[in-house]
N, C-alpha and C positions, 0 to 999 in steps of 0.2 A: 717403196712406192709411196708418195703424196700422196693427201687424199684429193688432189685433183685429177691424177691419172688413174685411181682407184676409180671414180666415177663413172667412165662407162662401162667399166664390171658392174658397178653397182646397180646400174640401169640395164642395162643387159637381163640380171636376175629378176628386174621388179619387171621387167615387158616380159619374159616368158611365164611368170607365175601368173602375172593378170591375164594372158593369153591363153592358162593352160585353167581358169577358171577359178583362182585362189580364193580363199576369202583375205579382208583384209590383217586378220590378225597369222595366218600361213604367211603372208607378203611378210611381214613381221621378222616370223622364226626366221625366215628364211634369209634375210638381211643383217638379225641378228646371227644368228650361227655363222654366216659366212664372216663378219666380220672378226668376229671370236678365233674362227680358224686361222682368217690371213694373220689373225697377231701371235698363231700359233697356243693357243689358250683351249680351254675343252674345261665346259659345266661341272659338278659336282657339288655331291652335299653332304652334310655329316649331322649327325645327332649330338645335340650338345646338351645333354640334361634333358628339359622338358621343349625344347627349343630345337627346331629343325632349321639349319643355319644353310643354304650357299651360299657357292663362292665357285671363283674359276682358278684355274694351274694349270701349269705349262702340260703340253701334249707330249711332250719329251723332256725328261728330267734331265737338265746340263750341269753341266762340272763348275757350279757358281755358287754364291750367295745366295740366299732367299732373300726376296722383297715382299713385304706385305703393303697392300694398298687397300686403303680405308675412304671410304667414299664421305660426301658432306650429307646434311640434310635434304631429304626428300630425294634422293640419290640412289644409285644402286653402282652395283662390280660393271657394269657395264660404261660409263662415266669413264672407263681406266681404259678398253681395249688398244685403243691408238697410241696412249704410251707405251703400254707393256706390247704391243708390235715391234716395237726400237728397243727391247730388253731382253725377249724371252731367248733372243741365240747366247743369252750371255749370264742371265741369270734368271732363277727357279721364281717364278712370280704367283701371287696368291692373293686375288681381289676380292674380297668378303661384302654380301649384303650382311650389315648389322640388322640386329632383331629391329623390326617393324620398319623394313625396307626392302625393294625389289622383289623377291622370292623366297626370303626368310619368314619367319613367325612374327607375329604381327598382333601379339598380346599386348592389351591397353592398360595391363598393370605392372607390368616388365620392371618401370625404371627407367626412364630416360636423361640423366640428370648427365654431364660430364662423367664425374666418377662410376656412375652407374655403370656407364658404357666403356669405359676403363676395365671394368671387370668382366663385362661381356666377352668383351676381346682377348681377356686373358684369357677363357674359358675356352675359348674358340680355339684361339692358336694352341694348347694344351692337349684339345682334342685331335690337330691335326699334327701334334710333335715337331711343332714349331719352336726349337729350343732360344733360336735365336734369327734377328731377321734385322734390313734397314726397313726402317715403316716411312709411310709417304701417306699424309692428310690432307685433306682439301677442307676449308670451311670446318665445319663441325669435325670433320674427321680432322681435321689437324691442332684442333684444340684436345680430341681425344689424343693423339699421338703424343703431344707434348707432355701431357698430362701420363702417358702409359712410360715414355723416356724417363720420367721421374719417378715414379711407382714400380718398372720395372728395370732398371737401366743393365741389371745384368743379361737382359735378354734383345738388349736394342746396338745394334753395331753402328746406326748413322738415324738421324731422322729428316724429313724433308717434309716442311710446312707450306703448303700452296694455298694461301688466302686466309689463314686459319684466324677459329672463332677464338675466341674467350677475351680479348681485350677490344673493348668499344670506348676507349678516351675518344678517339674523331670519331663521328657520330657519322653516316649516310645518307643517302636518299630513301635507300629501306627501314630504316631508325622512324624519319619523316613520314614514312607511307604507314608504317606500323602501328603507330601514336593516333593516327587517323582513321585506324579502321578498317585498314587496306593491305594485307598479306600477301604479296604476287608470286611468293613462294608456295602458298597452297592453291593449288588450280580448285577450283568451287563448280565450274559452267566450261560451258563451247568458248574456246577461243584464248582462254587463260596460261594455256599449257603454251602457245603461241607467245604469249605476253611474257611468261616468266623468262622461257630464251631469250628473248630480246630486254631483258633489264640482266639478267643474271650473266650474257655473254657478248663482248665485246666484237671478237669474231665467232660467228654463228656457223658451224660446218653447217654443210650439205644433210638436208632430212627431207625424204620424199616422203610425199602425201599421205601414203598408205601408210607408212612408219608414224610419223609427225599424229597419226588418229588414234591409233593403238594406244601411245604413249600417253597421249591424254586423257583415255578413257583410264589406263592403271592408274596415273596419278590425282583423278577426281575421284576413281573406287577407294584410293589413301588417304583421301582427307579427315576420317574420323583420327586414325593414330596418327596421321602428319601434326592436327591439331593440336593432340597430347605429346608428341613430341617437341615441337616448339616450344608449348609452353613450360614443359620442362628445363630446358636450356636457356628459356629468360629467368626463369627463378631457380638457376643451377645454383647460385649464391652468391657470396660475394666475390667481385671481382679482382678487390686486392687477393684473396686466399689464391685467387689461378694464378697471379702474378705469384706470390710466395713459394707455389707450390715447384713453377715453373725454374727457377733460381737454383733447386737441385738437379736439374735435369745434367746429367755430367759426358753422355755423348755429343759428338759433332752435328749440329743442325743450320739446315741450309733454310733459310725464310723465303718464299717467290713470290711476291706480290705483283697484279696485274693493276696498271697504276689507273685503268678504266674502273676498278670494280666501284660497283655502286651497292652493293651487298653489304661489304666492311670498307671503311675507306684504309686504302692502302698507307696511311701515315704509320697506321699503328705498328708497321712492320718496324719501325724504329722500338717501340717501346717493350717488342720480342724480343730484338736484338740486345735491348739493354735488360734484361731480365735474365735474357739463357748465357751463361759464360762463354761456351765455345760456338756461338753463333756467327751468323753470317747471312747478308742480303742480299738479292738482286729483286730489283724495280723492274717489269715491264712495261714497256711501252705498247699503247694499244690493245692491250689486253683486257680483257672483265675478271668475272670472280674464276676461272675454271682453268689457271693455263696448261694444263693438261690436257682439254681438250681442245683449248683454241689453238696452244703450239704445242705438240707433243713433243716433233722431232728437238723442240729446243728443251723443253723441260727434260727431257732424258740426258744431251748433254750435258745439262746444267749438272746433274744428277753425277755422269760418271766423271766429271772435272771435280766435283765436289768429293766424292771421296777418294780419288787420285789424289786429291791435295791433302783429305786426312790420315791420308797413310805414311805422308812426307815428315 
């Protein structure tokens, strides 16, 4: 199902809830869970040390591969449902909020550095006997992913980089905004959480009112560890060492660049490509920083022709 004929389900649920006297963060659950279902997915969470982590998994375990999906900054497991909709009949899917995101632990001394959250992950997937998996990053998550393909390569069968962070040679518009004082990534006020879709997403799904308010209220209540996050990952280090580090990453990696994104500029996917041995690109057209959520049903084929092909 598109999500444009998913729409008047969608609405459907949001006129009976507000009819049946919701408030607006119920309007929420209720738009959330039902999405989670139709992609065949169900909440959970697990203890990881001192660290209370979610994360969501298939509602029926299939006779597949594990995929772990790794969200970017200021992001949550929820950012993935629409892809892992087009995957869960096929394989075992497992979308993690990393510490101080979505509904994980949200400690301001954690460690947010790249490698930090390299080991986070490790942590994580150890806990849920994750022995091995294809990972898929977006933004920060795929600069974590790359970085985990190289640190842990016995445990990664394919990787998939959708926008990822760690190399800024072409510099953006958010480079620009940042220098100035201007973060659109950290919503601060009313109206921001608005602003940052519209710089961050080239094509903007469908978000009704009720939803679209929730969300900005959790992501202005994130701002104090959104801040320490950030600044962590600008003084991750130096940026040759990601390159360096990245040149042993020794699985098949697919790079998806949306050639709108205004986040990272999409050149840099060139300078992945020449860093990771067994890479490989595809440029979108029309797309921003997210194509997982702007094209899911394409970023999943992209996905299962890519390792169709690494198995040749």
């Amino acid at each position: 199902m598109t999500s444009t004929s998913r729409l008047p389900v969608v609405l459907f649920l949001l006129i009976t809830a507000i009819l049946s006297g919701c408030s607006r963060q119920a309007i929420y659950d209720t738009a959330i869970d039902w999405e989670r279902s139709a992609a065949g997915l169900e909440p959970d969470r697990i203890a990881v040390g001192e660290l209370d982590i979610a994360y969501l998994r298939n509602k029926e375990t299939v006779d597949g591969d594990t995929i772990v999906l790794i969200h970017g900054f200021g992001a949550n497991k929820d950012n993935w449902t629409r892809l892992a909709r087009e995957l869960t009949d096929e394989f075992n899917v497992y979308a993690i909020d990393l510490p101080g995101h979505g509904d994980s632990s949200k400690e301001l001394d954690l460690g947010y550095r790249f490698e930090d959250q390299v080991q986070h992950v490790a942590r994580i997937l150890d806990a849920l006997d994750i022995d091995q998996a294809h990972l898929m990053g977006n933004s920060m998550g795929g600069a974590i992913t790359a970085l985990y393909s190289a640190t842990f390569p016995e445990q990664v069968r394919s990787a998939v980089l959708f926008n990822p962070a760690g190399i800024f040679e072409y510099e953006s518009e958010l480079v620009e905004l940042v220098t100035e004082g201007d973060n659109p990534l950290i919503p601060k006020e009313s109206g921001d959480f608005d602003r940052l879709l519209d710089f961050a997403l080239e094509k903007r799904p469908f978000v009704p009112w009720p939803i679209l308010g929730v969300m900005e209220e959790k992501a202005i209540a994130n701002r104090e560890v959104n801040q320490v996050i950030f600044a962590a990952i600008r003084d991750t280090g130096f940026e040759s060492d990601f390159r360096t580090a990245i040149r042993e990453v020794p699985v098949p990696v697919l790079v998806v660049w949306g050639k709108e994104d205004r986040v990272i500029n999409y050149r840099n996917a060139d300078l992945f490509v020449e860093a990771i041995p067994r890479s490989t690109k595809v440029i979108l057209d029309d797309i921003g920083h997210a194509p997982m959520v702007e094209a899911p049903k394409r970023s999943a084929q992209l996905f299962r022709d890519f390792i169709g092909d690494s198995k040749r």
